[in-house]
ZAMARGU-4260 file (C-alpha; in steps of 0.2 Angstrom, whole numbers, plus 5000, padded with zeros to 4 digits):
<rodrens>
0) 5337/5301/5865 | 5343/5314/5852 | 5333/5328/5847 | 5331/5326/5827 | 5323/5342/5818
5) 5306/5338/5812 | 5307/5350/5798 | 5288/5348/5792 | 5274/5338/5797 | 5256/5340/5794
10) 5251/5324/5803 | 5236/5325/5818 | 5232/5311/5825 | 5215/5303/5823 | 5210/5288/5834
15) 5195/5282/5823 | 5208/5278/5811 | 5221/5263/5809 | 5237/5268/5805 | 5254/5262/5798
20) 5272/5270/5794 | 5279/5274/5777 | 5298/5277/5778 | 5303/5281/5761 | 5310/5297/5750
25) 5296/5305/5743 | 5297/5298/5724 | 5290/5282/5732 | 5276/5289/5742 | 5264/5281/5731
30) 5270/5265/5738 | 5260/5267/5754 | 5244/5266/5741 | 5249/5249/5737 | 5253/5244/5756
35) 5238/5252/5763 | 5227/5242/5748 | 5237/5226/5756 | 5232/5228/5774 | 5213/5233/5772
40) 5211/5214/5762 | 5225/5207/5777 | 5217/5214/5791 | 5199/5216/5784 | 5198/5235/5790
45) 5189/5247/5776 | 5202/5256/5767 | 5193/5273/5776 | 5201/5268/5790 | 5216/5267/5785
50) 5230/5279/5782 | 5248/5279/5780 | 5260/5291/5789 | 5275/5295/5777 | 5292/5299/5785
55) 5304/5307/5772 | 5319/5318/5771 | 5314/5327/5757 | 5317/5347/5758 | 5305/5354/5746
60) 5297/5371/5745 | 5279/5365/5746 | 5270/5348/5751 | 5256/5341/5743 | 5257/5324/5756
65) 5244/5319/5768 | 5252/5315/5784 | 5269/5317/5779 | 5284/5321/5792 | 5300/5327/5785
70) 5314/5323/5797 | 5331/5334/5790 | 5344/5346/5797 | 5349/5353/5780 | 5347/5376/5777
75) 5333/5382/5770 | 5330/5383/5754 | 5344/5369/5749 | 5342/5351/5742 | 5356/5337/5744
80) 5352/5319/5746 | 5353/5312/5763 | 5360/5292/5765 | 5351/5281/5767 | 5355/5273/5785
85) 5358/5291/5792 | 5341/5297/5789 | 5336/5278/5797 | 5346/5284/5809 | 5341/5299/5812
90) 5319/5292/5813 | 5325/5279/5825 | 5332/5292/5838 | 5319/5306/5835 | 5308/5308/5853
95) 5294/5315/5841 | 5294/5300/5828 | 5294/5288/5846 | 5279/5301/5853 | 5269/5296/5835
100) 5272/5277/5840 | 5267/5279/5857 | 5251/5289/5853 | 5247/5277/5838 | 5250/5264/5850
105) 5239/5267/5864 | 5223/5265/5852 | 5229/5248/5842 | 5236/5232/5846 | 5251/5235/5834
110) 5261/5246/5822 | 5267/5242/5805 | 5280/5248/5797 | 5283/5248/5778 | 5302/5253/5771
115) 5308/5257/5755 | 5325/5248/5761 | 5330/5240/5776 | 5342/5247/5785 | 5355/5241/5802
120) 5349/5256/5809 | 5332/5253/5811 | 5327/5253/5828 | 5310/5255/5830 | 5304/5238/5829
125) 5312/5235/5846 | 5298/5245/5855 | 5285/5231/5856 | 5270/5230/5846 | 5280/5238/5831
130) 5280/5227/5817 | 5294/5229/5803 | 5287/5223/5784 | 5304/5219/5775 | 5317/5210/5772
135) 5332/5207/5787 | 5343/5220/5786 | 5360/5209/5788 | 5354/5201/5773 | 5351/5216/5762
140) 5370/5222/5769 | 5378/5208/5763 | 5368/5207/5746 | 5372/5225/5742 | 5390/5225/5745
145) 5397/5222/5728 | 5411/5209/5733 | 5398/5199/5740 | 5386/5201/5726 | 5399/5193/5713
150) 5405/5180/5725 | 5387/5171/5729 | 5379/5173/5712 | 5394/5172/5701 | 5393/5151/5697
155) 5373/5151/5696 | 5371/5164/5683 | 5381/5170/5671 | 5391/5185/5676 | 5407/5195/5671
160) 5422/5188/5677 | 5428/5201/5688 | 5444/5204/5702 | 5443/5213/5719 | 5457/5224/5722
165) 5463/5231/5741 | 5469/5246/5740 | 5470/5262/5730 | 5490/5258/5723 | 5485/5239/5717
170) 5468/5246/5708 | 5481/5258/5698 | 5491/5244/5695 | 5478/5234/5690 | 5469/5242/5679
175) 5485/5249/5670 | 5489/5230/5667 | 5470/5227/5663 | 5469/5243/5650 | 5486/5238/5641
180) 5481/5219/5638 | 5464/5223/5629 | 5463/5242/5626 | 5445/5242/5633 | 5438/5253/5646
185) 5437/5248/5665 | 5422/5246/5675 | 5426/5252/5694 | 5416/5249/5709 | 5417/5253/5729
190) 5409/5239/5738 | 5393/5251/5741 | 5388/5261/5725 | 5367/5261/5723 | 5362/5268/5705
195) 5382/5270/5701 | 5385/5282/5713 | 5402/5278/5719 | 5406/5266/5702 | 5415/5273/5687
200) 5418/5269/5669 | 5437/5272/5668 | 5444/5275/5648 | 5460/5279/5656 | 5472/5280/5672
205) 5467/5298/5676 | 5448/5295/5674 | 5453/5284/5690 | 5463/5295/5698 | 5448/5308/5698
210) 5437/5299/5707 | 5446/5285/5718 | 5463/5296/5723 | 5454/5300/5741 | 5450/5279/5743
215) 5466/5274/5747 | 5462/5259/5759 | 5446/5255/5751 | 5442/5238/5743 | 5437/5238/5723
220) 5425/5227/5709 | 5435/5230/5693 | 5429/5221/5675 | 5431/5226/5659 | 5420/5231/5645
225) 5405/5219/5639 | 5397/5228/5623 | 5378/5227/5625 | 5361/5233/5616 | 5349/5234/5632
230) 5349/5235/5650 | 5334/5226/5656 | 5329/5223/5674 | 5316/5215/5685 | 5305/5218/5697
235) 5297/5203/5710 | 5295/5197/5726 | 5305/5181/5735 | 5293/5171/5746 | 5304/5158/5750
240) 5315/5145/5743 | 5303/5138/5732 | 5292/5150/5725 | 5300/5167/5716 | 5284/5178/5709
245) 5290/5190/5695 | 5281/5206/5690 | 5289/5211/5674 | 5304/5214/5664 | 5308/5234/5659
250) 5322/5241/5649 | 5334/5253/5658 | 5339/5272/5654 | 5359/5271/5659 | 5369/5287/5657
255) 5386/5280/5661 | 5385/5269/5676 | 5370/5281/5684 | 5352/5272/5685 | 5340/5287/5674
260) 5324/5277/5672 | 5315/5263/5665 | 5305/5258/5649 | 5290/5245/5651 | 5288/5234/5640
265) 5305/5227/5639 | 5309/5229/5619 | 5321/5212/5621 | 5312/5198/5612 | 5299/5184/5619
270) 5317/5172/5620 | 5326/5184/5627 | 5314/5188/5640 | 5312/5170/5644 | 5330/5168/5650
275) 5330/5184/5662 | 5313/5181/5671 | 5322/5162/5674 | 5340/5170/5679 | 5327/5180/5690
280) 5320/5165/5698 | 5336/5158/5702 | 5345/5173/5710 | 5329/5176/5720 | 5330/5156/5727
285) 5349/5159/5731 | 5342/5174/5739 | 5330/5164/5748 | 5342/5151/5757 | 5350/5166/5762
290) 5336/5170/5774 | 5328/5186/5760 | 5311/5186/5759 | 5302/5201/5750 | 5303/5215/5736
295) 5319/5213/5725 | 5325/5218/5707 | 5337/5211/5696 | 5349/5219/5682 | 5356/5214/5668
300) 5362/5217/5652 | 5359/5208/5635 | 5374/5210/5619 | 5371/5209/5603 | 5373/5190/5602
305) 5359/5190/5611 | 5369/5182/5628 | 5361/5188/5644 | 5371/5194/5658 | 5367/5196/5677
310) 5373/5214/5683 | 5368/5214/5703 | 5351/5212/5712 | 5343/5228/5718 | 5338/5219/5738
315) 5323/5232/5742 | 5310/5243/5731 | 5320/5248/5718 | 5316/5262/5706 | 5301/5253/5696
320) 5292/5247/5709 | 5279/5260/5710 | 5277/5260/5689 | 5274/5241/5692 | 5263/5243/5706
325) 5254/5253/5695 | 5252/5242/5679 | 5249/5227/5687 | 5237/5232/5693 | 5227/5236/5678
330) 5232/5222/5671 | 5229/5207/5683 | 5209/5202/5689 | 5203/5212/5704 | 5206/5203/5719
335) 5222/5197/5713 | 5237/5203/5728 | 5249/5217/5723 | 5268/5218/5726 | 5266/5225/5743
340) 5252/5212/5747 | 5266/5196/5742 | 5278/5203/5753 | 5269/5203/5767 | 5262/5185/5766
345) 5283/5181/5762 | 5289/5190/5776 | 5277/5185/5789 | 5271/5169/5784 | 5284/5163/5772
350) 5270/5157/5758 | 5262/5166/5742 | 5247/5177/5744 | 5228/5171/5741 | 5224/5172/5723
355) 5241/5178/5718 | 5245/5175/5699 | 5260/5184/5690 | 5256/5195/5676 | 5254/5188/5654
360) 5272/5196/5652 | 5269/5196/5633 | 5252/5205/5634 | 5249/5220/5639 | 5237/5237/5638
365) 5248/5248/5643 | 5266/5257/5642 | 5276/5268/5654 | 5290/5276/5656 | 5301/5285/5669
370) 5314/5296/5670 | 5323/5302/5686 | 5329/5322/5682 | 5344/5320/5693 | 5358/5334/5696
375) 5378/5331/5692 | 5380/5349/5695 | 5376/5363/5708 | 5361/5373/5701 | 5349/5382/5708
380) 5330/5384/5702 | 5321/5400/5699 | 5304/5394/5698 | 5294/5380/5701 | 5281/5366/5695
385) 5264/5359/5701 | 5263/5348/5714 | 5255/5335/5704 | 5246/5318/5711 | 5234/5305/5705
390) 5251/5293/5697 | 5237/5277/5698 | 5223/5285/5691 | 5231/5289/5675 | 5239/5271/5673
395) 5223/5268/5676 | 5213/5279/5663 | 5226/5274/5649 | 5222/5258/5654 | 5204/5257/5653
400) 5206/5268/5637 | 5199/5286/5642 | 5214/5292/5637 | 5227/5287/5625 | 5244/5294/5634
405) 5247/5305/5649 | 5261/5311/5656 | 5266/5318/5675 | 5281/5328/5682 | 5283/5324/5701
410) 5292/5329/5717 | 5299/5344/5708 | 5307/5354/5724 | 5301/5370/5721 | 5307/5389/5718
415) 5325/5398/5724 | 5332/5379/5729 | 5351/5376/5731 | 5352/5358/5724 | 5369/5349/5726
420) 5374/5335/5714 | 5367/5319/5716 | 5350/5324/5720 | 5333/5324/5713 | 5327/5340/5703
425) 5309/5330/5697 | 5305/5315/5689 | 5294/5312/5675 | 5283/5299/5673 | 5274/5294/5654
430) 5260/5282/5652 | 5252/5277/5633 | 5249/5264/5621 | 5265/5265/5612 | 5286/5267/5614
435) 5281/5285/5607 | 5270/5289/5617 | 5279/5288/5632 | 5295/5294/5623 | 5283/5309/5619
440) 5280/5313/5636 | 5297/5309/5645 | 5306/5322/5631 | 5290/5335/5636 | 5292/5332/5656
445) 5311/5334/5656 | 5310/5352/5644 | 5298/5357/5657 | 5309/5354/5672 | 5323/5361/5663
450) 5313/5379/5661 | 5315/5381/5680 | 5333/5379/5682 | 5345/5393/5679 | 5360/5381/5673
455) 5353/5370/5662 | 5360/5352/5661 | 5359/5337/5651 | 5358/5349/5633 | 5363/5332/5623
460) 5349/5320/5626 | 5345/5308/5614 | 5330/5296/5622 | 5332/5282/5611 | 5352/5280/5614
465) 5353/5283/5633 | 5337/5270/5634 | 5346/5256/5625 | 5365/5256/5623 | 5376/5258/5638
470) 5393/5251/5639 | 5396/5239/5656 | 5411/5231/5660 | 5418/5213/5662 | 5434/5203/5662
475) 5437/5192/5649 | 5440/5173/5655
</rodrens>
């Protein structure tokens, strides 16, 4: 077994307590809240006696986390995201991670483990008595490869038309062919690209030359330009081929083709809505006779002739789900299951939870906003914010009126950090009674975390226009 640096942990071991694993970056530690809520109802153990160890590959200069282990090989003092199935990877060979399982293990009858996303590379669940809560990880590969995506949803939903091109060469030809016929910009896509990270909107040949010349023998989406008005998404859970429980529809904040956030309530009308929670429903059955059972979100976007189109399905905890988690629960009765609670009766029992019921998606108390602070250029910090906690008490507060907004910044990394693009400097997340309210506090929380950078970035933003206008791409028939 490989010897993986544990670079933090402030885990010790109680045996009077039952525990579970967390395995998440740190913006969804609240998450384990929700699972932890889950199995004290499941297993009828007191939520005292509970606790959730968190594994993250985080690099921050401070940790305000109970239990947390941060597994990462990166210098001090220096942020860049990790992937995904390398820091899966990475837990599934670490001797100390297997000497936590083993000690855990020796007191109780089994180990659960709660995932943001699964991954191929999860190993763990092999040991016996380790119980993975998820979705199977050859279906989440075959659903987040963008070919595959178009190619099984395509003729039950409506969907750009779109062509997939095998090589670096055909893509220039392509798209040249493409750009000269309409004179619309390109949508480009490698087969993998969570939150746009490998996709582009090209304008012109060179803009693909930038970013694709090093693909050569890679395989591509291309579509061309849909105008649009909003990006909304969903959040639910799949239980099985029959039943699809949906928590909510949110408008997205889209900077080009990069994921910034979400806006809840959606601003789309009631008939609007409608037609994306049943799109919903019906890519989460197709997703169902696939074998997916659990957590999934769906995007979209809506033109100005109020036509609705299906983007892709998000198949794990997307970016919302802990904002959801949190207003739902201030919204539906008490004893009613949360999201975590549905996907474990979906994964392990393939039915609904007791009790469940899905939210009034036309009423609500309460409205939030998020807005992920995410690098596009090296920077480095020179000072640092509090490490704030207490995300469902204050969905909670504005809920039960004791306050009428609030806002959090979270995960900020801390003092003299190196961060390389495509990390997370902070996040902010705004609660209130009203769009302003939470537009109030996302414009506050993003000043704030631009006051401890020495580079600033993003100078130009305009809430209201990177909430609700982004150009996405599709072929025309």
């Amino acid at each position: 077994m490989k010897k993986i640096d544990v670079r933090f942990s402030n885990f010790k071991y109680d045996k009077n307590i039952y525990y579970f694993l967390f395995i998440s970056e740190l913006k969804a530690y609240g998450i384990g809240h929700f699972f932890k809520e889950a199995l004290s109802k499941i297993l009828e153990i007191s939520k005292e006696k509970i606790e959730f160890i968190s594994i993250s590959p985080d690099v921050f200069e401070q940790y305000n986390y109970d239990n947390l282990i941060i597994i990462n090989d990166l210098k001090d003092k220096q942020n860049k995201r990790k992937k995904h199935d390398e820091f899966i990877n990475d837990i599934s060979n670490s001797a100390y991670i297997h000497s936590v399982i083993d000690t855990i293990l020796s007191n109780q009858n089994e180990l659960y483990i709660y995932m943001f996303e699964s991954s191929p590379f999860m190993t763990l669940d092999k040991k016996d008595g380790v119980i993975l809560i998820g979705p199977k990880s050859e279906i989440v590969t075959i659903l987040n490869n963008k070919m595959s995506l178009y190619e099984i949803f395509s003729n039950i939903v409506p969907m750009a038309n779109y062509n997939i091109i095998h090589s670096y060469d055909e893509l220039i030809q392509s798209s040249q062919k493409l750009m000269q016929r309409t004179g619309n910009p390109l949508f480009i896509s490698l087969e993998l690209s969570a939150a746009g990270a490998n996709s582009i909107i090209a304008y012109c040949l060179e803009d693909i030359r930038m970013k694709f010349s090093s693909n050569i023998n890679d395989t591509f989406l291309i579509t061309e330009y849909i105008d649009h008005i909003c990006d909304p998404t969903t959040l639910g859970v799949v239980i099985n081929e029959e039943e699809i429980y949906v928590g909510g529809v949110a408008d997205q904040r889209i900077d080009g083709t990069k994921f910034k956030g979400s806006t809840f309530p959606s601003k789309m009308s009631k008939e609007i809505q409608k037609e994306i929670i049943r799109q919903t429903k019906v890519v989460g059955k197709k997703m169902a006779s696939l074998g997916y059972r659990g957590i999934f979100g769906c995007d979209y976007i809506v033109t100005n002739k109020n036509e609705v189109f299906f983007i892709e399905t998000n198949p794990r905890k997307q970016g919302t789900t802990m904002e959801f988690c949190c207003a739902l629960k201030t919204e539906l009765s008490l004893g009613s299951p949360n999201l975590p609670e549905i996907e474990f009766y979906a994964v392990t029992q393939n039915k609904q939870a007791p009790h469940m019921r899905e939210p009034d998606f036309f009423k609500t108390d309460i409205y939030w906003s998020s807005y992920n602070y995410k690098i596009d250029n090296k920077l480095t910090t020179h000072s640092y914010l509090p490490q704030q906690r207490g995300e469902i008490e204050m969905f909670q507060n504005v809920a039960q009126n004791k306050i009428n907004k609030e806002f959090m910044i979270l995960e900020h990394i801390g003092q003299d950090f190196f961060v390389n693009e495509g990390s997370f400097l902070g996040r902010v997340i705004a609660t209130g009674k009203s769009y302003k309210d939470v537009e109030d506090g996302i414009e506050m929380g993003r000043r704030m975390i631009n006051y401890t950078v020495k580079t600033y970035i993003d100078k130009n933003f305009t809430l209201d226009d990177k909430c609700y206008s982004c150009p996405y791409y599709a072929t025309k028939g």
